[in-house]
C-alpha positions as CSV (number, residue, x, y, z in Angstrom):
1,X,7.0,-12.5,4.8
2,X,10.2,-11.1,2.8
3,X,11.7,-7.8,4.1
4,X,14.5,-6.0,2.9
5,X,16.8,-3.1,5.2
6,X,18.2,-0.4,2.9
7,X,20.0,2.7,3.8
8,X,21.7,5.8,2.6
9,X,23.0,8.4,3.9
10,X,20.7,10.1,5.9
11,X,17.3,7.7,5.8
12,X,17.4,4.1,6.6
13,X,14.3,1.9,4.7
14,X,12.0,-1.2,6.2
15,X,10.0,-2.9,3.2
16,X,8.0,-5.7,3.9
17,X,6.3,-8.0,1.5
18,X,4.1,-10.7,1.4
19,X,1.7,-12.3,4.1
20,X,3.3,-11.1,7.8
21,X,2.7,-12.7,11.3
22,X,3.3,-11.0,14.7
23,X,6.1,-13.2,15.0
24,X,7.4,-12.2,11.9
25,X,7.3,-8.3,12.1
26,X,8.4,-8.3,15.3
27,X,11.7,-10.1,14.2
28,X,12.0,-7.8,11.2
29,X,11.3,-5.1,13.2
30,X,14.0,-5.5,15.8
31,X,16.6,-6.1,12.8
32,X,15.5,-2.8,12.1
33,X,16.0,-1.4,15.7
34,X,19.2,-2.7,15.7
35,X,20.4,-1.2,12.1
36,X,19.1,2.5,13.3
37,X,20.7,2.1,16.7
38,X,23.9,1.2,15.2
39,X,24.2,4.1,12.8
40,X,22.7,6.4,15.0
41,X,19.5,7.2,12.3
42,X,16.8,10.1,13.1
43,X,14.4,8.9,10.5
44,X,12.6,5.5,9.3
45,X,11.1,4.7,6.9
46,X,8.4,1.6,7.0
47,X,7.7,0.4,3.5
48,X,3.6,-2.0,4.3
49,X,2.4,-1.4,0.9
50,X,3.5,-4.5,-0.3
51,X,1.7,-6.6,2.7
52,X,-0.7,-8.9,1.4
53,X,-2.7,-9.1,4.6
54,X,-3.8,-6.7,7.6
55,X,-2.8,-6.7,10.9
56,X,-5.5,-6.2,13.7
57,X,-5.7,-2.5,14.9
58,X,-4.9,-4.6,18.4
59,X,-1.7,-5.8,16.7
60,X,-0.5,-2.6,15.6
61,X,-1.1,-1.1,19.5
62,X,0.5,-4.2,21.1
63,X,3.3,-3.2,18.8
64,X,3.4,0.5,19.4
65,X,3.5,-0.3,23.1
66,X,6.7,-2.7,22.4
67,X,8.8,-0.2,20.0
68,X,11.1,0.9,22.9
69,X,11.3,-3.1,24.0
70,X,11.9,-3.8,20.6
71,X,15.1,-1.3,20.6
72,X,13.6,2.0,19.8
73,X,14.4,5.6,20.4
74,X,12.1,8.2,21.0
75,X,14.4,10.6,18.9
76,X,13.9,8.3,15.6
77,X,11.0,9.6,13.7
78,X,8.9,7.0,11.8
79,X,7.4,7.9,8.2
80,X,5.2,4.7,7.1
81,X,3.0,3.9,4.1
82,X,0.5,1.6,5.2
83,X,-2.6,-0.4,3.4
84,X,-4.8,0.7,6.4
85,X,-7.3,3.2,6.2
86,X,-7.1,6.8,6.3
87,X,-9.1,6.5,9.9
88,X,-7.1,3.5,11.2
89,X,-3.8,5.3,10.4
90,X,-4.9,8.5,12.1
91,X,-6.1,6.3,15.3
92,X,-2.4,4.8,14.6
93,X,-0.5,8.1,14.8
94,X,-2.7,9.3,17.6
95,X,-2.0,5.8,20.0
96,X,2.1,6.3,18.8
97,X,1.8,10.0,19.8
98,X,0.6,9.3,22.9
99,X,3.1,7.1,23.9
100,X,5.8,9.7,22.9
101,X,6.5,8.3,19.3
102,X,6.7,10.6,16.8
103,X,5.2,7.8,13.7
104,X,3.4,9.0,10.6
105,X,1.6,7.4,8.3
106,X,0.8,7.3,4.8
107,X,-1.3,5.9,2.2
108,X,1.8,5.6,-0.5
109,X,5.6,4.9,0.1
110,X,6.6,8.6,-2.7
111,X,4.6,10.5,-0.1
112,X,6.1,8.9,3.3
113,X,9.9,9.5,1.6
114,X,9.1,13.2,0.4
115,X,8.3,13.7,4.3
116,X,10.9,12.1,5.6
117,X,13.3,14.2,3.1
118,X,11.2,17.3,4.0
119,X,12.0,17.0,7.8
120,X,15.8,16.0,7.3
121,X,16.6,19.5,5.0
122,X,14.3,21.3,7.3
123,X,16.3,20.0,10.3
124,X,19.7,20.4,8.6
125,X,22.9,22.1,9.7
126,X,24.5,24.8,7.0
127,X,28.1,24.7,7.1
């Protein structure tokens, strides 16, 4: 698996590529912990389309139940575009909101940013 960390000034970007493992996301994923906790980021952005395989739905809890293990805060809101289907990624958001994650998913990555974007001028300061 190839992933790439991108930021700018106000979103910071997760793509992944290729065929993942647990192993693998898990290390990517932590990179990406580390990058939002050291710029202090309030929104995510997790890039999946380009994943060539699918994690189990037992995966993708095991790693919802690790995010704050992993390095997370509770104050970052997720916005992900995902391969999964539209009931898997609704079973998704409902396991992460459960926890106390505030995680959204998508079915295409324009659609995941325009939220993200949304959220960030919504929740802006006028100076």
């Amino acid at each position: 698996m190839n992933y790439l960390i991108s930021t700018n000034d106000n979103i910071i970007k997760l793509k992944l590529k290729g065929n993942v493992t647990d192993e693998e996301l898990i290390f990517a994923l932590k990179e990406f912990a580390n990058k939002i906790n050291e710029e202090n980021y309030l929104v995510g952005i997790v890039d999946g389309k380009g994943l060539t395989n699918v994690l189990e739905l037992s995966a993708k809890y095991s790693i919802i139940s690790t995010l704050e293990r992993l390095g997370f805060s509770r104050n970052c809101r997720f916005y992900i575009s995902s391969n999964s289907q539209i009931e898997e990624r609704k079973i998704i958001e409902n396991i992460a909101f459960n926890r106390g994650w505030r995680l959204y998913l998508f079915d295409n990555t324009e659609e995941a940013v325009h939220c993200a974007e949304k959220f960030l001028l919504q929740n802006s300061k006028v100076v």
